[in-house]
Backbone as a printed PyTorch tensor [residue, N CA C, xyz], in Angstrom:
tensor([[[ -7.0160,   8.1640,  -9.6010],
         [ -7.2430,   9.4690, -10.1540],
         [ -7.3860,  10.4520,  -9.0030]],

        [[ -6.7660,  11.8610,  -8.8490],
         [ -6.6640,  12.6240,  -8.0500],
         [ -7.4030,  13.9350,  -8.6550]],

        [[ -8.1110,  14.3880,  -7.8250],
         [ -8.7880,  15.6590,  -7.9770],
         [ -8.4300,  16.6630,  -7.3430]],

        [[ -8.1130,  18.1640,  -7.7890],
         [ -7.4140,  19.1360,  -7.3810],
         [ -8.0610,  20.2720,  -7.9510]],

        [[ -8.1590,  21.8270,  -6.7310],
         [ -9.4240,  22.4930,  -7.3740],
         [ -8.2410,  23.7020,  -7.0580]],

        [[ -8.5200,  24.6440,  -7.2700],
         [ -7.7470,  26.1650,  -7.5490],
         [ -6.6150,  26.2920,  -8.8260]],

        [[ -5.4440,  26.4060,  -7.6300],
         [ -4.1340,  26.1010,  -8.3790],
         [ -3.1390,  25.0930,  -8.3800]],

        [[ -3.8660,  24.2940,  -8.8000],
         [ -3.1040,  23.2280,  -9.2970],
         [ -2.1400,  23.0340, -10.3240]],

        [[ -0.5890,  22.9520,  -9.8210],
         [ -0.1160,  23.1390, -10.8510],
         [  0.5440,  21.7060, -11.6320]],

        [[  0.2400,  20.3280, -10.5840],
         [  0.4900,  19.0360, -11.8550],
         [ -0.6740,  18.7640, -12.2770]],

        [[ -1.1000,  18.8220, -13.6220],
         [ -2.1090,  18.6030, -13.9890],
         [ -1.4440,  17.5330, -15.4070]],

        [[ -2.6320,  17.0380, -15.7060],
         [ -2.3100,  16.1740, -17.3070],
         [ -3.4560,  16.6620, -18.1150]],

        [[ -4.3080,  16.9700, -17.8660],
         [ -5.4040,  17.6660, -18.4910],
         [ -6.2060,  18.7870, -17.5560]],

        [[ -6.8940,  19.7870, -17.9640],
         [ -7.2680,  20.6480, -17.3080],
         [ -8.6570,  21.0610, -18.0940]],

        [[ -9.8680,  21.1760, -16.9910],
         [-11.2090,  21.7080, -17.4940],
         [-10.8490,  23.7050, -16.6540]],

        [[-11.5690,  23.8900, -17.9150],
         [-11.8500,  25.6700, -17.4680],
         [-12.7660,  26.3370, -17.9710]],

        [[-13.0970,  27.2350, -17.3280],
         [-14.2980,  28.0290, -17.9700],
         [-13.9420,  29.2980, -17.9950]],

        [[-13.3730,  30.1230, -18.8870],
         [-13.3110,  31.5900, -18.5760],
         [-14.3860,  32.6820, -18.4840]],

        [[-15.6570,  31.7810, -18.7140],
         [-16.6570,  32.8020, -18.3130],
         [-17.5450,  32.6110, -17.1730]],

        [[-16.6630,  31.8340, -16.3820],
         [-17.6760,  31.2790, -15.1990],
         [-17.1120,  31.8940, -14.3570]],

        [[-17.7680,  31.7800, -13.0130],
         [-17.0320,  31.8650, -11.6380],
         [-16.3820,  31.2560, -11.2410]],

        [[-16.5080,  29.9260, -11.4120],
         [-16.2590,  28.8520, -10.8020],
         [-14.9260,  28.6620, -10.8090]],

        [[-14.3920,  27.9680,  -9.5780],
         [-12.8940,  27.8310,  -9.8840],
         [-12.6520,  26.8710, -11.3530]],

        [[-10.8460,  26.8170, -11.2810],
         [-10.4880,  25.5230, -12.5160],
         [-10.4190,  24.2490, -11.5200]],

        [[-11.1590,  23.5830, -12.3840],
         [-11.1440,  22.1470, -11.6340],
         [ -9.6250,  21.0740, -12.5880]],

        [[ -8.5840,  20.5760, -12.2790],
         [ -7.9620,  19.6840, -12.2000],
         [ -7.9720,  18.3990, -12.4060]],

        [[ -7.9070,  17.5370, -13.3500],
         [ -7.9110,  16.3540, -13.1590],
         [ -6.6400,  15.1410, -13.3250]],

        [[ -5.8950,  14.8000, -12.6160],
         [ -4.8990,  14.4390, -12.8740],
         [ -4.8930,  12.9450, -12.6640]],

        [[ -4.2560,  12.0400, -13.5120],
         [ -4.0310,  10.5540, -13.7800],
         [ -2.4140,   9.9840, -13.0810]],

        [[ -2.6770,   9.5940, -12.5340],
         [ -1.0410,   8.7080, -11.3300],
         [ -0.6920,   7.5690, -12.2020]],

        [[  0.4570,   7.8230, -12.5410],
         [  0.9940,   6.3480, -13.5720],
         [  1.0600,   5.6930, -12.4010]],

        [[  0.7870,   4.3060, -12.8720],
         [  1.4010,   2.7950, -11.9750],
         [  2.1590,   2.7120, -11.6690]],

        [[  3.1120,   3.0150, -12.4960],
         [  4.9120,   2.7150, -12.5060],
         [  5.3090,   3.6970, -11.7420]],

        [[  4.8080,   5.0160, -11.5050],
         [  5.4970,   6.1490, -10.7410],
         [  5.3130,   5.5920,  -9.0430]],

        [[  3.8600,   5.0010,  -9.0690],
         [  3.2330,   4.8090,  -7.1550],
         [  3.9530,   3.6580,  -7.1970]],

        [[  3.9510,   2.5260,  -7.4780],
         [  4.8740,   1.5150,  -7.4370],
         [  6.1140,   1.4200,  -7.0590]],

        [[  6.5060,   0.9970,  -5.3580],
         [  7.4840,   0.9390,  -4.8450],
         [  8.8680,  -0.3770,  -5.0280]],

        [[  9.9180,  -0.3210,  -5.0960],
         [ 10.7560,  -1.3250,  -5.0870],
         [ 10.9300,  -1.1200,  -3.8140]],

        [[ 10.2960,  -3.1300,  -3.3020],
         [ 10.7630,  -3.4210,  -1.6420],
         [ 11.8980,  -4.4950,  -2.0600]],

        [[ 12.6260,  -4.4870,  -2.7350],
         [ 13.7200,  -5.7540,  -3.1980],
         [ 14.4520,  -5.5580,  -1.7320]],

        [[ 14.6420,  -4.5130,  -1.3520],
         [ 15.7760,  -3.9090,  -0.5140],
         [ 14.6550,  -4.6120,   1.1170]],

        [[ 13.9170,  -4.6820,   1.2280],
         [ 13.2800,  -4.3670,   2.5050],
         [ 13.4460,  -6.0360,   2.9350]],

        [[ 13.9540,  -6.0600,   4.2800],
         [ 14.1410,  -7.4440,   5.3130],
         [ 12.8360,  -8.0840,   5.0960]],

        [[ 12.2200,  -7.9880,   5.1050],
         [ 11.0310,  -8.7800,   5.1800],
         [ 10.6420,  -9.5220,   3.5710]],

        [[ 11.2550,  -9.1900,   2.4610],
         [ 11.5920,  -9.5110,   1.4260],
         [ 12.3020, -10.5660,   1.2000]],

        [[ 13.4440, -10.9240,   1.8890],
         [ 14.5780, -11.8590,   1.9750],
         [ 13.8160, -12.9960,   1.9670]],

        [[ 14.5530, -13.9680,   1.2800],
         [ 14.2360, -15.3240,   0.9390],
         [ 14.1640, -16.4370,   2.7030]],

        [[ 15.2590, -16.0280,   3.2110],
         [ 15.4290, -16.3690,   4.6320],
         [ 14.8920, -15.5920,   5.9670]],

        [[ 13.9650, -14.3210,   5.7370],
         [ 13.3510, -14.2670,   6.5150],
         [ 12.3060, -15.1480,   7.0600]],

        [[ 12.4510, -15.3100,   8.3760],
         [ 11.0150, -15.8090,   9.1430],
         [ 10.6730, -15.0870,  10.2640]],

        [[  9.0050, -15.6140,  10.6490],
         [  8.1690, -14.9890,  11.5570],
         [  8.8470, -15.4310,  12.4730]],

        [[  8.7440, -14.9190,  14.1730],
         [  9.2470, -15.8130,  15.1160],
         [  7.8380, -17.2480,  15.1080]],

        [[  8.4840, -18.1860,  16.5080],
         [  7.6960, -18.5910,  16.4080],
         [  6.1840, -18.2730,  17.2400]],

        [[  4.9370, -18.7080,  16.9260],
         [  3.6820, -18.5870,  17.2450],
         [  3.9060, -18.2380,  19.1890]],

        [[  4.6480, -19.3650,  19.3520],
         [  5.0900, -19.3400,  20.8010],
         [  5.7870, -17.8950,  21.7290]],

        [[  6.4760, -17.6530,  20.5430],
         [  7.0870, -16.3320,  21.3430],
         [  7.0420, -14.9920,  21.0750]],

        [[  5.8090, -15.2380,  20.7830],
         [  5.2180, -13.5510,  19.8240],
         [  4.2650, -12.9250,  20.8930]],

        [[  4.8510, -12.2200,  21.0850],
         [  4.4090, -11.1190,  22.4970],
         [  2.4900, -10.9230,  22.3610]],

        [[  1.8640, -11.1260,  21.1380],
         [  0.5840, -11.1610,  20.6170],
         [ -0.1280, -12.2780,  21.2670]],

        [[ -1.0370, -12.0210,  22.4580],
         [ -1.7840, -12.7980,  23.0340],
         [ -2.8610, -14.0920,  21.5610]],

        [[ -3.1880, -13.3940,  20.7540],
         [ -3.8830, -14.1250,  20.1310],
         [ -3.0580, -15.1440,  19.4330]],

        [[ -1.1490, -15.1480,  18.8820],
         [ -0.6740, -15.9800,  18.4570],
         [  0.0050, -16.8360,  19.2050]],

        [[  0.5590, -16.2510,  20.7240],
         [  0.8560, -17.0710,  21.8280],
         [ -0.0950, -18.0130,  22.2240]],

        [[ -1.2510, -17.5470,  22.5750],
         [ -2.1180, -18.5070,  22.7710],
         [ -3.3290, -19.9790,  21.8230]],

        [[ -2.1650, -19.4430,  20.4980],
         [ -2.6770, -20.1530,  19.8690],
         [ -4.6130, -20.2100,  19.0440]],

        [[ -4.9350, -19.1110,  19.0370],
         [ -6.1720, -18.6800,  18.2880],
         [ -6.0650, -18.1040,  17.3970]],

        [[ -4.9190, -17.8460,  16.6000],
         [ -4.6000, -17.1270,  15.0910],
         [ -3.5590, -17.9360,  14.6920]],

        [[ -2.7130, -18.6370,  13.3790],
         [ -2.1740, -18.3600,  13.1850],
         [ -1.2770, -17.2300,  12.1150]],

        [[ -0.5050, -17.7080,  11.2080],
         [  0.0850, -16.7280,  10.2330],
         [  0.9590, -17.0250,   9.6670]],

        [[  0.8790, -17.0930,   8.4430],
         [  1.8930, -17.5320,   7.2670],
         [  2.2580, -16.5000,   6.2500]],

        [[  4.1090, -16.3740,   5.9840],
         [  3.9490, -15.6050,   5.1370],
         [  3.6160, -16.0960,   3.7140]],

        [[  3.2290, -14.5130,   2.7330],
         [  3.4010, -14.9090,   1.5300],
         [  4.2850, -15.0110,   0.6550]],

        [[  3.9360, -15.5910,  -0.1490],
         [  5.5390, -15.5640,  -1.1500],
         [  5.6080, -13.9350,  -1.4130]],

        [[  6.8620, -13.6700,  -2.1400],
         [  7.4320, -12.6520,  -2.0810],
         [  7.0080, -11.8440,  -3.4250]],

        [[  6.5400, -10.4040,  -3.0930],
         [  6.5980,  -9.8200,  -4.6200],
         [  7.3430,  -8.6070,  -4.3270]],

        [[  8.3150,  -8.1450,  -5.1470],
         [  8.9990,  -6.9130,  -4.7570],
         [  8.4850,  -5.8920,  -4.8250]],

        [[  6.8090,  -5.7900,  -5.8620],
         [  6.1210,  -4.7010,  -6.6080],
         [  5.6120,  -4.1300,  -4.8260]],

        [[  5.4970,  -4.8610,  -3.8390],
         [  4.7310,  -4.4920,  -3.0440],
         [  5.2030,  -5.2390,  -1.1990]],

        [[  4.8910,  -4.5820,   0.1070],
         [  5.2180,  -5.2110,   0.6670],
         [  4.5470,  -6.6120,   0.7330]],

        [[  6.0040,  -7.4110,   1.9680],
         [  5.6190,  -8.7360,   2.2190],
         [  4.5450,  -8.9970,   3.1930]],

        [[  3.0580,  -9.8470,   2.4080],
         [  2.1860,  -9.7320,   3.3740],
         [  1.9460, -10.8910,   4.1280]],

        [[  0.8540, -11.1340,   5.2600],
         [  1.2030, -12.1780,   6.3320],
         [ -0.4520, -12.8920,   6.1020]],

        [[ -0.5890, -13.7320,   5.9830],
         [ -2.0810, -14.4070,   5.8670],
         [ -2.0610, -14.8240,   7.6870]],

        [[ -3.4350, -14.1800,   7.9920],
         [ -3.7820, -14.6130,   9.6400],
         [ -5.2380, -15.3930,   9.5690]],

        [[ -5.1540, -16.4450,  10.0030],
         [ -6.1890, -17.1800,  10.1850],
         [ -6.5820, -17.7600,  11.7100]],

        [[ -8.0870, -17.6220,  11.8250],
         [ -8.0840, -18.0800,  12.7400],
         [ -8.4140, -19.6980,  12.8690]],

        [[ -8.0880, -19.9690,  13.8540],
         [ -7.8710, -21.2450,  14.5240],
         [ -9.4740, -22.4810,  15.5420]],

        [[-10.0030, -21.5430,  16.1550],
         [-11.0850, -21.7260,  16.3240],
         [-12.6270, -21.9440,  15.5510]]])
């Protein structure tokens, strides 16, 4: 939910007072489906993407072996995320 004070002009409902001072206060509702991105398209999505390996990842903590990282399975609703665990 987003809050918006003067002139706001996307609104879905609107509070007002015409005998107040006060500005119009705004209250507007964000569908799901509108913020909701398609990553179908994005490389990191692909069924055959992989991480490099632990070994050659410029990241002192995965080179050296004190993190690793697995991806997750894939959802298109959202990006592809990486589970980091540590090792120690």
């Amino acid at each position: 939910m987003s809050f918006y004070s003067d002139n706001a002009s996307d609104s879905t409902s609107q509070a007002s007072n015409s005998n107040s001072s006060q500005p119009d206060i705004t209250i507007t509702s964000s569908n799901s489906a509108e913020r909701s991105k398609d990553y179908s398209t994005s490389i990191y999505n692909r069924p055959n993407y992989k991480l490099e390996a632990d070994s050659d990842s410029p990241a002192y903590i995965f080179k050296n072996g004190l993190f690793t990282r697995t991806l997750q399975p894939i959802n298109i609703s959202k990006e592809r995320e990486i589970l980091v665990q540590c090792t120690t």
